[in-house]
VEXKOL-684842 format. One record per atom (N, C-alpha, C): x, y, z. Coordinates in steps of 0.001 Angstrom, whole numbers, padded with zeros to 6 digits, always signed. Each point is the difference from the previous one (the first is absolute). Layout:
XYZ/...
***
This chain:
+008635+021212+003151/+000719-000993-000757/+000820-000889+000912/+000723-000974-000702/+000787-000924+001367/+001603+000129-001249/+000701-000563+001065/+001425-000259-000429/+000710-001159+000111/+001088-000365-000479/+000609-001257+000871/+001720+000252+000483/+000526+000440+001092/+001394+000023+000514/+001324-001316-000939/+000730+000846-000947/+000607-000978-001000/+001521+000394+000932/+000054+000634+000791/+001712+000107+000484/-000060+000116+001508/+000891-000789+000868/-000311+000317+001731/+000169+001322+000688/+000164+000882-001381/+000635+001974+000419/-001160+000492-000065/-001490-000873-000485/-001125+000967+000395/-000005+000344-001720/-000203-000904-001407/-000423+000820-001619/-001052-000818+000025/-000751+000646-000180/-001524-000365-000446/-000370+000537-001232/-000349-001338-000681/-000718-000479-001430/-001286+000600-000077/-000362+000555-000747/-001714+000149-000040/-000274+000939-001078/-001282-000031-000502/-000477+000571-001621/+000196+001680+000340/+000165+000815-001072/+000414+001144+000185/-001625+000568-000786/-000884-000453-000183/-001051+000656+000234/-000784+000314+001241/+000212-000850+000892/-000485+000055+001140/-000118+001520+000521/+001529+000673-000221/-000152+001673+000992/+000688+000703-001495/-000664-000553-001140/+000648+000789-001321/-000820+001779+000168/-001343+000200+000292/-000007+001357+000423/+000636+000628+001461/+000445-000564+000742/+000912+000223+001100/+001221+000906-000455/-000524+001225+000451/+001027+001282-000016/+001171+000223+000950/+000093-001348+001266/+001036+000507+000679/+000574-001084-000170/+001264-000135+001282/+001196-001226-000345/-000032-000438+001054/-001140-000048+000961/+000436-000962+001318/-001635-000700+000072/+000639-001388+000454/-001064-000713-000618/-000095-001192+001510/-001054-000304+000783/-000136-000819+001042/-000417-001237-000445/+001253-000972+000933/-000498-002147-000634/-000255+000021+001692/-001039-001085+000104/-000537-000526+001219/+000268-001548-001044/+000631-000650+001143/+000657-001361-000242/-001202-000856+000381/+000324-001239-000221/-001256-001003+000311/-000247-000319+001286/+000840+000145+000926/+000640+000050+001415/-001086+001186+000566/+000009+001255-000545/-000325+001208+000471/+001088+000978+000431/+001119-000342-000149/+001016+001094-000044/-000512+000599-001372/-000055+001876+000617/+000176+000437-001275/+001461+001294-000206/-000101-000173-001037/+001507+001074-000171/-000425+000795-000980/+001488+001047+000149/-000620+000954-001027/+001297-000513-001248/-000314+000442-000860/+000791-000719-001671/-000246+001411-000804/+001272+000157-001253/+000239+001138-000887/-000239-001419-001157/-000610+001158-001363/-000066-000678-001579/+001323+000392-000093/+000715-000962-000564/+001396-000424-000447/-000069+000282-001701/-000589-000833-000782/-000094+000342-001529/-001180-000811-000412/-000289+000233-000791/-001511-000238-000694/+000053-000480-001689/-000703-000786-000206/-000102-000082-001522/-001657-000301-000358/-000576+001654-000614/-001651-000488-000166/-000144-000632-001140/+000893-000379-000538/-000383-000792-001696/-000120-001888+000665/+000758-000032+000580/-000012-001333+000528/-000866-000182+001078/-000563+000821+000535/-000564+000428+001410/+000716-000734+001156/+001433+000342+000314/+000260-000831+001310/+001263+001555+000621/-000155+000220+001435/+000805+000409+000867/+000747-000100+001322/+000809+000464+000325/+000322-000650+000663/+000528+001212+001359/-000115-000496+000960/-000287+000622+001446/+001150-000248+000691/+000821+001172+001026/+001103-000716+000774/-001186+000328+001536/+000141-000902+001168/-000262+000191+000753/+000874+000375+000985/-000514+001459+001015/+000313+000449+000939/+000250-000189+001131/+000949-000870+000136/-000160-000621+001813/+000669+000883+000924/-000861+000697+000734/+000673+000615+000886/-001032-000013+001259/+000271+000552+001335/-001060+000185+000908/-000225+001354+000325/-000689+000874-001791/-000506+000838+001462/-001643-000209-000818/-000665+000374+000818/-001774-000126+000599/-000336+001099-000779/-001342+000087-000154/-000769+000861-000396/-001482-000400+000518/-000521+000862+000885/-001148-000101+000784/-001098+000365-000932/-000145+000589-000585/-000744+000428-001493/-000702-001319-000523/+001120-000734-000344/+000031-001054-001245/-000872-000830+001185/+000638-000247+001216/-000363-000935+000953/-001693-000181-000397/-000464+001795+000582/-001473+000130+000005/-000645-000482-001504/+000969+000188-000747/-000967+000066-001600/-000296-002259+000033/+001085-000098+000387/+000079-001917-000187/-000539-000486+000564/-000320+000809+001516/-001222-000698+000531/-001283-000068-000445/-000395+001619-000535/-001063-000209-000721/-000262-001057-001113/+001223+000008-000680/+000124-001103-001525/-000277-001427+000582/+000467+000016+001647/-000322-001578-000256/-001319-000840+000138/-000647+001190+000005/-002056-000877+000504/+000093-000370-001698/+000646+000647-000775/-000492-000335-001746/+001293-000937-000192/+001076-000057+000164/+000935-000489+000039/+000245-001702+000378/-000001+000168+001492/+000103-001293+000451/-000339+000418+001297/-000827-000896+000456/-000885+000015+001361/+001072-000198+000848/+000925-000676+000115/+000550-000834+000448/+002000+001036+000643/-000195+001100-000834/+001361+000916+000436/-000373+000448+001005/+001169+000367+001033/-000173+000272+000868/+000339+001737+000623/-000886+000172+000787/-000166+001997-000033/+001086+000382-000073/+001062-000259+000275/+001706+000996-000401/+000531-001215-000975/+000195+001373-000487/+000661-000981-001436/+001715-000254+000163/+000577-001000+000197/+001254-000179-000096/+001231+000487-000443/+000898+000642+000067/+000893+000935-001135/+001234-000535+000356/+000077-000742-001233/+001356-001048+000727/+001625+000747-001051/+000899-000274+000916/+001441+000411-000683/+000629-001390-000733/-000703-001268-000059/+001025-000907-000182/+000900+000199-001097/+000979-000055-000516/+001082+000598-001044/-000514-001542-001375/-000465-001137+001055/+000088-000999-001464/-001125-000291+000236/-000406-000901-001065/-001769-000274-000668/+000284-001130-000849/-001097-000850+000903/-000536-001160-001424/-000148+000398-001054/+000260-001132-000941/-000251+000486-001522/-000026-000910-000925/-000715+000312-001004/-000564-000922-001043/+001069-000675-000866/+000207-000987-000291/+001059-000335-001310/-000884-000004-001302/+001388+000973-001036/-000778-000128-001492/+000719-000977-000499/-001248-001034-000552/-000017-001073-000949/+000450+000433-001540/-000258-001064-001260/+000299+000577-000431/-001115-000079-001097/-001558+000499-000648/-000774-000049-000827/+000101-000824-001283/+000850-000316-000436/+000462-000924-001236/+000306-001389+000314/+000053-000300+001283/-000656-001668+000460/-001939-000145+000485/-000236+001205-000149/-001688-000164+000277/-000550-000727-001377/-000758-001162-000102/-000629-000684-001207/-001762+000558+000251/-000413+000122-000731/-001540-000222-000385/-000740-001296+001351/-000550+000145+001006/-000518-001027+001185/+000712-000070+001049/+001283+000972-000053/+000603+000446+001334/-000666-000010+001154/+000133-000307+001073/-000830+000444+001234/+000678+000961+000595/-000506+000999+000128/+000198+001489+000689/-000442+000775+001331/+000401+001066+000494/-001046+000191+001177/+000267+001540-000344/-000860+000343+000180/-000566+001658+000061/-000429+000350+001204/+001160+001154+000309/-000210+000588+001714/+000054+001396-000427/-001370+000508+000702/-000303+001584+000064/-000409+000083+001324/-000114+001909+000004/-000705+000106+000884/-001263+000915-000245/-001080-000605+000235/-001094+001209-000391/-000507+000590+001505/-000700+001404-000194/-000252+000667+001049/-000732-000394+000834/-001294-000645-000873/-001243-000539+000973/+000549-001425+000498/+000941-000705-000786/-000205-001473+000657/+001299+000037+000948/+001419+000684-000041/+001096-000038+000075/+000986-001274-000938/+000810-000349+000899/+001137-000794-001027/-000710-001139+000061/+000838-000480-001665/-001397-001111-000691/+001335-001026-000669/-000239-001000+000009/+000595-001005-001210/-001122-001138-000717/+000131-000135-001517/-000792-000673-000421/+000958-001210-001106/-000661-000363+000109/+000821-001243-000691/-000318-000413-001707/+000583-000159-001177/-000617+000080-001052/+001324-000467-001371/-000819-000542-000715/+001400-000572-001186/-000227+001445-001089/+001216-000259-000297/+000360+001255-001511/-001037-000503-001170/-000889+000890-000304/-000717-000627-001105/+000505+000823-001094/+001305+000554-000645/+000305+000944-001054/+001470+000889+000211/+000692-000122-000657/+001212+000515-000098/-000177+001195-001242/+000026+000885-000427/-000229+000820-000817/+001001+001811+000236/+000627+000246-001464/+000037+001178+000043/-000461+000970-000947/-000567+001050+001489/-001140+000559-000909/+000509+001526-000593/+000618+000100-001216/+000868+001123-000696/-001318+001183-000372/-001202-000664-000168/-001219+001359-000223/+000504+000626-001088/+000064+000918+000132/-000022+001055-001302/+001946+000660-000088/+000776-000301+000892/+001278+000141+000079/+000852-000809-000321/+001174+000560-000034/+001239-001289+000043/+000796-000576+001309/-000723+000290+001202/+000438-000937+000524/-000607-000674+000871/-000267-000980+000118/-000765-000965+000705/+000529-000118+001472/-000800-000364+001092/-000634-000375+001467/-000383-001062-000427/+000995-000886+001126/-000090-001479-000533/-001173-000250+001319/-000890-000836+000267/-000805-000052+000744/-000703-001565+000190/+000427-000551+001874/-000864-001202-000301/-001451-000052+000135/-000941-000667-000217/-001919+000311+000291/+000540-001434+001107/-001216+000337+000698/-000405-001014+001108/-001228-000054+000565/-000752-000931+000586/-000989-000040+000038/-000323-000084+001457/+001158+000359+001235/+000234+000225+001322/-000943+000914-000085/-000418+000635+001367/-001154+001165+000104/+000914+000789+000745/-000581+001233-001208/+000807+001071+000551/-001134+001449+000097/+000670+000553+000815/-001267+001339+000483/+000843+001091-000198/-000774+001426-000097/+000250+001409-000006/+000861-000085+001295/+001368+000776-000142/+000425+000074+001487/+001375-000794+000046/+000097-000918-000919/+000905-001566-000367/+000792+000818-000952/+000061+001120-001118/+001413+000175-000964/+001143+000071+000792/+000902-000476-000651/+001872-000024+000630/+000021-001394+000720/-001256-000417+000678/+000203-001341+000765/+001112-000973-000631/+000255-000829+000362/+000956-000975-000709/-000891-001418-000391/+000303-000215-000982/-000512-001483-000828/+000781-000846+000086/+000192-001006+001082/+000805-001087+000395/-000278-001205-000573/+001475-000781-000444/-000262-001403-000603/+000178-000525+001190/-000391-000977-000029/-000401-001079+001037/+001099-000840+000280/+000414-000318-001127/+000847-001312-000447/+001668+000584+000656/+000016+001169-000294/+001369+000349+000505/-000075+001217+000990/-001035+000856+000243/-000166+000338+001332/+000715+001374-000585/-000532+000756-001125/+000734+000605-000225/-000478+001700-000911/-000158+000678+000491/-001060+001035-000973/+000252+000307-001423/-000768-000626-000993/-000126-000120-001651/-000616+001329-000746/-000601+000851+001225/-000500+001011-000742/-000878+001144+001074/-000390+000788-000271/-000743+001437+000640/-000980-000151-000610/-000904+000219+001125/-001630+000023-000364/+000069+001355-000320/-001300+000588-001629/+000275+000399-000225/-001580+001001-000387/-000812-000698-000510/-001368+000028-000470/-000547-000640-000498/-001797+000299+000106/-001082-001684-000241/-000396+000575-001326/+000305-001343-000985/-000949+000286-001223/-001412-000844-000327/-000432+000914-000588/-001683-000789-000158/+000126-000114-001492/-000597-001288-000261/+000288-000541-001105/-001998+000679-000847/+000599+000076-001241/-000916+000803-000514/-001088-000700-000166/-000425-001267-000225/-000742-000992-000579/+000053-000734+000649/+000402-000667+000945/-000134-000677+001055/-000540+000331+001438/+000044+001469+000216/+000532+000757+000943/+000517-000565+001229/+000762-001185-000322/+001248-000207+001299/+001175+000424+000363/+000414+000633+001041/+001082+000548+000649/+000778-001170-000011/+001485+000617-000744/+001240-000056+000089/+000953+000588+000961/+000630+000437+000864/+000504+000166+000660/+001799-000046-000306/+000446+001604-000718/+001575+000069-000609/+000723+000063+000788/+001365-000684+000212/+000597+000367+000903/+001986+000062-001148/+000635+001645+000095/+001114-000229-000686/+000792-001190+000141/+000519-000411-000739/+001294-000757-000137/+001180+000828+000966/+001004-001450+001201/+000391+001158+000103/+001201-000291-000655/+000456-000523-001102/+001407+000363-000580/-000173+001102-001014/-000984-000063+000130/+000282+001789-000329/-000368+001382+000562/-000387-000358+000973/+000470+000596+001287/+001191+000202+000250/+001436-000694+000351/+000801-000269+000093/+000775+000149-001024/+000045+000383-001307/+000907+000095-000628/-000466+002106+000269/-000828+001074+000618/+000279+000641+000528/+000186+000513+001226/-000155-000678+001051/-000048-000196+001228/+001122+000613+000444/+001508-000293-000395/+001171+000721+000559/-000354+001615-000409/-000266+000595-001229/+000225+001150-000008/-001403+000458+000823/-001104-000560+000509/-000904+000772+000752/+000449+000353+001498/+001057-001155+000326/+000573-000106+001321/+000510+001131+000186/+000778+000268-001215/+000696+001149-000313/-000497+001731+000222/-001304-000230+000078/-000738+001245-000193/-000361+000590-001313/-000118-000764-000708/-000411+000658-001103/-000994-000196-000660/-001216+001012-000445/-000615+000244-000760/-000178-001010-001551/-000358-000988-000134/+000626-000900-001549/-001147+000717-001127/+000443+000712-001150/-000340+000524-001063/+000222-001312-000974/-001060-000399-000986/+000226-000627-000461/-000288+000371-001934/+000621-000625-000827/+000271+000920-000814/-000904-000913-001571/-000592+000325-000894/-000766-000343-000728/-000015+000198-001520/-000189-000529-001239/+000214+000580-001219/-001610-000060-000455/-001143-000132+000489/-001127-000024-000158/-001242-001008+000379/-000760-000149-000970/-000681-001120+000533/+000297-001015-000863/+000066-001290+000524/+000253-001205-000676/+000102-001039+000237/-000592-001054-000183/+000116-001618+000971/+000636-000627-000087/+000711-000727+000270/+001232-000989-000470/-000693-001255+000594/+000695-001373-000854/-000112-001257+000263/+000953-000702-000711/+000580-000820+001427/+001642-000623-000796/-000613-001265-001005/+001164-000140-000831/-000306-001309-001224/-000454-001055+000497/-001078-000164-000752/-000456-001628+000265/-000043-000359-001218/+000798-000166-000885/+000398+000144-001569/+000641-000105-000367/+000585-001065-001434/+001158+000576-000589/-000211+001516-001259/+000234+000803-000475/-000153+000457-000968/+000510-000560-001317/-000679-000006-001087/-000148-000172-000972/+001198+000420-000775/+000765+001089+000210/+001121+000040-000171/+001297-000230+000030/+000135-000700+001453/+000761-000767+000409/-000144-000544+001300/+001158-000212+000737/-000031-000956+001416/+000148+000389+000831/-000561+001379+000098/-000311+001152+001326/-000994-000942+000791/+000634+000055+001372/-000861-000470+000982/-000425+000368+001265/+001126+000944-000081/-000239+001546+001088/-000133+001130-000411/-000786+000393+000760/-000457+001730-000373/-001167+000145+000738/-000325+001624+000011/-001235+000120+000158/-001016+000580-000770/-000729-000343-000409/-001231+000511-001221/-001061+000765+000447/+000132+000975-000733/-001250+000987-000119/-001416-000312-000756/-000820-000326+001363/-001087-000406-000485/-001121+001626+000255/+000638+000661+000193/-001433+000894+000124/+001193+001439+000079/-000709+000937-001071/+000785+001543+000145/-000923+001150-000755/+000087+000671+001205/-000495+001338-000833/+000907+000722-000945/-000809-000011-001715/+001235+000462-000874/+000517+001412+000306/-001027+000881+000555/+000378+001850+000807/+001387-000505+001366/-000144-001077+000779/+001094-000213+001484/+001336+000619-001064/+000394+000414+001425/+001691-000012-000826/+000670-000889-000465/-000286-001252+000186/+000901-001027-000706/-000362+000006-001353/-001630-000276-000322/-000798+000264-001074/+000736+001101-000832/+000105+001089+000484/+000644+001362-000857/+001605-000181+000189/+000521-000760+000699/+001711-000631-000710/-000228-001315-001211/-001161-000177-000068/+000351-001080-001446/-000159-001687+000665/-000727-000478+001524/-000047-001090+000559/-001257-000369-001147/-000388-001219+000047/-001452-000270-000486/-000307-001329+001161/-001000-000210-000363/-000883-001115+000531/+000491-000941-000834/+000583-001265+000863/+000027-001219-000102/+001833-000082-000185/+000916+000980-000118/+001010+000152+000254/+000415-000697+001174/+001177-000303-000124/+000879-001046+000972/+001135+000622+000637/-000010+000835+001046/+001128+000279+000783/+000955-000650+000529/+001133-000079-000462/+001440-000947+000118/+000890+000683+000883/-000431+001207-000092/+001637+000789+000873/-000274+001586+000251/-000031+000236+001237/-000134+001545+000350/+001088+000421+000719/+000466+001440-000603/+001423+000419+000866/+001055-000926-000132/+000065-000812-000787/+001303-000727+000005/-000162-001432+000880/-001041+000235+000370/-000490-001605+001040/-001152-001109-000739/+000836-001140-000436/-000971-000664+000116/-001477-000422+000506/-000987-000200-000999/-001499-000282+000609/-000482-001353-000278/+000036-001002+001171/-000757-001076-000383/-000976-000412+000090/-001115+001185+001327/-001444-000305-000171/-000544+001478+000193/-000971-000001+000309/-000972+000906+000177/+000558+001326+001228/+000464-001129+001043/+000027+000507+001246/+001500+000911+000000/+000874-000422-000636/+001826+000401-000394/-001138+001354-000519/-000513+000164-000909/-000072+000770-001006/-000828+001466+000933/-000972-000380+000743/-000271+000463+000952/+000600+001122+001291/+001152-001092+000172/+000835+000602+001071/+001055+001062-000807/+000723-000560-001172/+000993+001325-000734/-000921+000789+000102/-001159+000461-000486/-000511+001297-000772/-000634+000512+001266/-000540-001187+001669/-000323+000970+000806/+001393+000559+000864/+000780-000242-000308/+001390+000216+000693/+000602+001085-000827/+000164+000011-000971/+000320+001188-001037/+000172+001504+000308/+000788+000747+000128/+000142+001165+000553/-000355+001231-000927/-000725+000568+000707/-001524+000764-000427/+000450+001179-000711/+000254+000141-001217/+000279+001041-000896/+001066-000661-001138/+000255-001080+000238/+001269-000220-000800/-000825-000630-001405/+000718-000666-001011/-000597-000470-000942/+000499-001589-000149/-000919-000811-000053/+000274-001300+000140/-000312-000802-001245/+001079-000906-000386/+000069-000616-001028/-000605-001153+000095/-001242-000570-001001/-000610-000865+000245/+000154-000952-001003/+000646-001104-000452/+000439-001116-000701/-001146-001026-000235/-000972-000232-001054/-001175-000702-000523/+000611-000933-001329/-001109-001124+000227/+000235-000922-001200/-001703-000072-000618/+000180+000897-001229/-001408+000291-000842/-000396-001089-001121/-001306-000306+000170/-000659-001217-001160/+000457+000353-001045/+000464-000918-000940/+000237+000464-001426/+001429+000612-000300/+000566+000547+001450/+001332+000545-000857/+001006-000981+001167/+001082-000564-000724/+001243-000873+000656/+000979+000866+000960/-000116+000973-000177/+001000+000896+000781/-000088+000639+001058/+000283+000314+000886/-000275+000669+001252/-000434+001520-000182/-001031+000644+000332/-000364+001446-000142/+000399+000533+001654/+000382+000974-000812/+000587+001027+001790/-001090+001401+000126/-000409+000146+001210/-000607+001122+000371/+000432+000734+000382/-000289+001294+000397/+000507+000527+001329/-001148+000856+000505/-000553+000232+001370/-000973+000291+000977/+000397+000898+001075/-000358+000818+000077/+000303+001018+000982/-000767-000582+001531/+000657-000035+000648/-000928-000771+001436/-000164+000858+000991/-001455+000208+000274/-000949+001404+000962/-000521-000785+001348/+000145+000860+001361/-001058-000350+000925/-001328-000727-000805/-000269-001463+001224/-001000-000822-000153/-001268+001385-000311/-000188+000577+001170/-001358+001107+000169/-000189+000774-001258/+001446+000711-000167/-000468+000858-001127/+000251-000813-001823/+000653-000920+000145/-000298-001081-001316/-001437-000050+000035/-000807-000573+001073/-001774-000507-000469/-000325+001564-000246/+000207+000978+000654/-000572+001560-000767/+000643+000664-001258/+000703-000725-000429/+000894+000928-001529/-000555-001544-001126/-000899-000434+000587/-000035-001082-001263/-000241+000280-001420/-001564+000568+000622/-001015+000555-001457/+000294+001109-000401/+000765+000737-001331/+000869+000487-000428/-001375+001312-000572/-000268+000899+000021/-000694+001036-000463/+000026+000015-001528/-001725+000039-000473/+000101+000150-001914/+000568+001061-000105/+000884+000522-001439/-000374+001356-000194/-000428-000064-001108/-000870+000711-000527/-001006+000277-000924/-000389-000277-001337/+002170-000438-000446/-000054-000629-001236/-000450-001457+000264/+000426-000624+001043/-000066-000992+000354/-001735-000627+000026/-000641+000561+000717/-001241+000474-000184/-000796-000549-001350/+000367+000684-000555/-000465+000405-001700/+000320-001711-000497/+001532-000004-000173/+000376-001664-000412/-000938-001290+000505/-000456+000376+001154/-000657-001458+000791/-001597+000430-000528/-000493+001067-000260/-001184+000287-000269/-000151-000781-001760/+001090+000615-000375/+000309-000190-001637/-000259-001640-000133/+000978-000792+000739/+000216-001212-000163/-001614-000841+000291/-000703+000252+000908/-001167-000665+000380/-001069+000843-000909/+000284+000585-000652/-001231+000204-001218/-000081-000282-001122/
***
């Protein structure tokens, strides 16, 4: 995988799938230079897929590694040279984060990876798609598409705007379009990156917390009821999710969770993935047909084990009723 250096102390950005089966905590960056160092995982978040790396600057050697990098570099890069460099410098170039919410639709971008067979790569390419993709959960990975070329080897790379010289996002993974079959090329947003970035610095593990499955999409509407113009609406729910079994429905309008205002999709998103995991959270909706505000309340579970406690087990009377009803 590749990374990009976001602080001169040596933190490196990069997708946390890359060494997500990686059982230990010391992890080797070879710089573009060919200094390589050794670096510890700092904190991780696999729902978002991004982690983050402190690097090790110190001088001592390892003759081991030496032999293994020489071998790596006939596949690597022709071009490294037989002792590999092991540098102490204390500071490091580093990337500036931009900020994703000035990127428009025809942006010009650059996508820098590194893949094994070719080494370090930049390609040049406009944003063809801004999209967040919520899937079957509640919280969405905001993600730009681009049409830069990107290869196996390139996740964590950085997705640079042009215009301000400034990294907009982490390469992330290529999608193939079903019916077209043209590659897209995702790379995260990084303001949202960055709105967890301090606590990964931090070392920590980010659990993120869920009330089931469900899609949200902020108003593009007035309702019929009145002059609601913020919220976020439930366009898609399983009636078994836990929200479903607190009394949410489809097409409901979320106004207020925990006591916080919701004015789009993305607010609504962040309370319930921020939400602290066992407590019960009050969810504030404006329902078709009735003038008054309906209140919920939702017990909020780990992302992982929310998608496994969805589908709720028949028992037998239950059974009988659904058999009864379709005959």
């Amino acid at each position: 995988g590749t990374g990009v250096i976001i602080d001169e102390s040596g933190i490196v950005l990069t997708c946390e799938h890359t060494f997500r089966d990686f059982d230990g905590k010391q992890v080797y960056v070879i710089l573009s230079d060919r200094r390589v160092y050794r670096s510890r995982i700092l904190g991780r978040d696999a729902v978002l897929d991004v982690a983050v790396l402190q690097i090790l600057a110190d001088d001592r050697r390892d003759d081991h590694l030496d032999h293994i990098f020489r071998q790596f570099a006939t596949v690597y890069d022709h071009d490294m040279p037989e002792r590999v460099s092991w540098n102490n410098s204390p500071l490091f170039s580093h990337a500036k984060l931009g900020n994703s919410s000035s990127v428009r639709l025809g942006s010009r971008v650059l996508a820098i990876g590194s893949d094994v067979s070719r080494g370090n790569e930049a390609h040049a390419g406009i944003v063809t798609a801004h999209a967040t993709r919520s899937g079957s959960n509640d919280h969405g990975v905001e993600y730009f598409f681009t049409d830069a070329a990107v290869y196996h080897g390139h996740s964590g790379g950085p997705l640079i705007d042009i215009a301000t010289n400034a990294v907009t996002g982490i390469l992330s993974h290529i999608c193939i379009d079903a019916q077209s079959r043209d590659e897209r090329n995702a790379a995260i947003a990084i303001d949202q990156i960055k709105e967890v970035l301090p606590r990964l610095m931090e070392g920590e593990t980010i659990t993120h917390g869920t009330i089931g499955k469900l899609s949200l999409l902020g108003l593009t509407h007035d309702l019929p009821q009145g002059a609601l113009t913020a919220g976020a609406e439930i366009i898609e729910m399983e009636s078994y999710s836990r929200a479903g079994r607190a009394g949410l429905r489809r097409n409901d309008v979320i106004v207020e969770i925990g006591g916080q205002e919701v004015k789009n999709a993305r607010d609504a998103r962040r309370l319930i993935d921020q939400a602290v995991i066992g407590r019960k959270l009050e969810i504030v909706v404006m329902r078709k047909g009735i003038t008054r505000l309906t209140r919920k309340v939702v017990r909020v579970v780990p992302y992982a084990k929310g998608e496994q406690e969805e589908m709720p087990r028949l028992r037998v009377l239950d059974w009988f009723r659904i058999k009864f009803k379709l005959m």
